[in-house]
C-alpha positions as CSV (number, residue, x, y, z in Angstrom):
1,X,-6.9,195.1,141.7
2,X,-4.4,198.4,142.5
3,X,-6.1,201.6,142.0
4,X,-4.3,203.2,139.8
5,X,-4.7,206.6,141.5
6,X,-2.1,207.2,144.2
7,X,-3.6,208.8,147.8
8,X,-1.4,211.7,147.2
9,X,-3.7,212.4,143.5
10,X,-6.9,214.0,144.0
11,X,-9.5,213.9,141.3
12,X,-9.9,216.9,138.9
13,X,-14.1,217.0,138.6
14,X,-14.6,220.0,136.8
15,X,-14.2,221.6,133.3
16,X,-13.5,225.2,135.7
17,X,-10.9,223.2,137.9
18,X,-9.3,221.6,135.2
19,X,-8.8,225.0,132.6
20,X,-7.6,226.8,136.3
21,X,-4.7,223.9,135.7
22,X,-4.0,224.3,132.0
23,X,-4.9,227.2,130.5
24,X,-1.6,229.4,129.6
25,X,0.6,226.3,130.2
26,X,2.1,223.5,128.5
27,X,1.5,219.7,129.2
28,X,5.0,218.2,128.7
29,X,7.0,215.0,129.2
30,X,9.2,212.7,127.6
31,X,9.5,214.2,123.4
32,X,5.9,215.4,124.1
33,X,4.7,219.4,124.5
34,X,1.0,220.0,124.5
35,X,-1.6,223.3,124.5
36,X,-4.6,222.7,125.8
37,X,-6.8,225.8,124.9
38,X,-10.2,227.1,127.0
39,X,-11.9,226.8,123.1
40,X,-11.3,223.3,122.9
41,X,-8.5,222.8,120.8
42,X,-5.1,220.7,121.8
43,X,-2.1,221.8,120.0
44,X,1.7,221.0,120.0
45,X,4.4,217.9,119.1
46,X,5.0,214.3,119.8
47,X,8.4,212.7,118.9
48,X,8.4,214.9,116.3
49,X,5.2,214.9,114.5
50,X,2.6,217.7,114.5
51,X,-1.0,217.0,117.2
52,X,-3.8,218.3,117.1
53,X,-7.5,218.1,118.4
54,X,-10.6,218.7,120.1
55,X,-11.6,218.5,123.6
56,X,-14.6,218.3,126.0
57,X,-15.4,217.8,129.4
58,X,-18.4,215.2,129.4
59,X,-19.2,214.1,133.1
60,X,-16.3,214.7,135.2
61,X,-14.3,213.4,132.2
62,X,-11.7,214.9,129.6
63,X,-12.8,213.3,126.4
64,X,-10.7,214.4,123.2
65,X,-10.5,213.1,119.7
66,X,-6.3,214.0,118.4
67,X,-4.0,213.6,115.6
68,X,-0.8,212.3,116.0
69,X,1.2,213.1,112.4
70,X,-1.3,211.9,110.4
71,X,-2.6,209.2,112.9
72,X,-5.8,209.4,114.4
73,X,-6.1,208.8,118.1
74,X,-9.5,207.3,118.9
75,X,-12.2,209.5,121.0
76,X,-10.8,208.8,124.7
77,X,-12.7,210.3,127.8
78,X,-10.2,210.5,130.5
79,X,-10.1,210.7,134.3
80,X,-8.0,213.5,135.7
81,X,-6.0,213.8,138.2
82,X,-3.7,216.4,140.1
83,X,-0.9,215.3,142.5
84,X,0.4,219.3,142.9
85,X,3.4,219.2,140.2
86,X,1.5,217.0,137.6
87,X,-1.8,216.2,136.0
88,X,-2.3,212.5,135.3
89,X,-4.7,211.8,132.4
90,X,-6.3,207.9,132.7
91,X,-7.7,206.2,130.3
92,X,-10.9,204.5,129.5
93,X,-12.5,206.1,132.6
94,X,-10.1,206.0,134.4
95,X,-9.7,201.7,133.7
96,X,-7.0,202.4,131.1
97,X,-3.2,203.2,130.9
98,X,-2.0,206.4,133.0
99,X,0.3,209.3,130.9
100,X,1.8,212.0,133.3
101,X,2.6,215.7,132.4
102,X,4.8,218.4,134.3
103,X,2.8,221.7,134.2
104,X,4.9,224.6,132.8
């Protein structure tokens, strides 16, 4: 199986590394602008609809609970990764589906 992690991506390991990248920025693609904040908190809009939520970093992982609207999206830790324009969050570890961000 195709890793899903390109040899231009290197891996985002710690909580420091990964607040160097986000902190003060945005997250943003396609109808999507996200805050994530050094206290633990994700903030912004999806399509329209208000998100929230809480983040960690558990292991080398990003693990968040959010809600979309009133949806709840379930607890996810996430492998990061950093190709020098965006970060790549993947699911499930890392075994899951990839979403991409610009960093502005």
């Amino acid at each position: 199986m195709a890793s899903l992690v390109s040899a231009s991506e290197i891996g985002v390991t710690s909580r420091s590394d990964f607040e160097n990248l986000v902190i003060n920025k945005k997250l943003e693609r396609f109808l999507i602008s996200l805050s994530v904040t050094s206290d633990g908190k994700i903030k912004g809009s999806a399509a329209g609809r208000n998100v929230t939520g809480d983040w960690d970093w558990i292991d080398g992982f990003f693990c968040r609970t959010m809600l979309w609207g009133a949806r709840e999206l379930k607890y996810n830790c996430q492998l990061v990764t950093f190709d020098g324009r965006r970060l790549h969050f993947i699911s499930d570890q890392g075994k899951g589906q990839k979403a991409s961000f610009a960093l502005r």
